[in-house]
N, C-alpha and C positions, 0 to 999 in steps of 0.2 A: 504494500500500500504506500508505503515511505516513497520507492521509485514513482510510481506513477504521479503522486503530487509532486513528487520534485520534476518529471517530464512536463506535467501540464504548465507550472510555471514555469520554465524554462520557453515553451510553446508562446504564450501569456507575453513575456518580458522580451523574445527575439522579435514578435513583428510590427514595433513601432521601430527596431533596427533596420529593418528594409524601409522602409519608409524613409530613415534620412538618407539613404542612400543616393536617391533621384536628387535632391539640389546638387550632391557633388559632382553625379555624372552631366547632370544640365550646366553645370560652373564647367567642369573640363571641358566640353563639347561647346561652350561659348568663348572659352581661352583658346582652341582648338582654332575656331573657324575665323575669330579677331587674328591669332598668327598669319590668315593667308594662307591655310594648307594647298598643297597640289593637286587639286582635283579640278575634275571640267564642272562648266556651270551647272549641267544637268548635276550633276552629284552633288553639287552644294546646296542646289535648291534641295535633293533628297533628305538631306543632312539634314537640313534647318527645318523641313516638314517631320521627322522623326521628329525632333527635338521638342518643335512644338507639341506635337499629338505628347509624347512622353511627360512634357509639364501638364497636359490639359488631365491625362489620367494621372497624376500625383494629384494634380488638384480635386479632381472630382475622386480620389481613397481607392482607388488602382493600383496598388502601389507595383504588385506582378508585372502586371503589362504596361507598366510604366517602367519599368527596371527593363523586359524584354525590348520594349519599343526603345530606349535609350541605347540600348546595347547594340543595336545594327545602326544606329548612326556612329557611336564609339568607334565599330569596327570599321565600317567605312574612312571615315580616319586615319585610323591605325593606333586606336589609343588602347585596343584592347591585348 
């Protein structure tokens, strides 16, 4: 019984930790694309369409598909 409440809090306490994870990837990914990376225009507009959808689902408590949709602009990139 001891493990299982200690897994449920564990459960409980990690997913407000994904959750901060999306402003850092939105910060790297706007440091990213303010350097001037070497991509073609089409990419960058990709880039910056990820980015955006990725804030709109952190905002709207996505935090998943906010961290997946962040994640294929990173890699695009090359941050990942």
């Amino acid at each position: 019984m001891k493990h299982l409440t200690l897994a449920a809090a564990f459960c409980l306490f990690a997913a407000p930790a994904f959750a901060h994870q999306c402003p850092t990837d939105i910060a790297a990914i706007d440091a990213a694309l303010a350097a001037g990376p070497d991509l073609s225009e089409e990419q960058i507009t990709q880039v910056e369409t990820w980015r955006d959808e990725g804030a709109a689902l952190h905002d709207a408590g996505d935090h998943d598909a906010s961290v997946a949709t962040l994640a294929q602009a990173k890699e695009l990139l090359g941050l990942n």
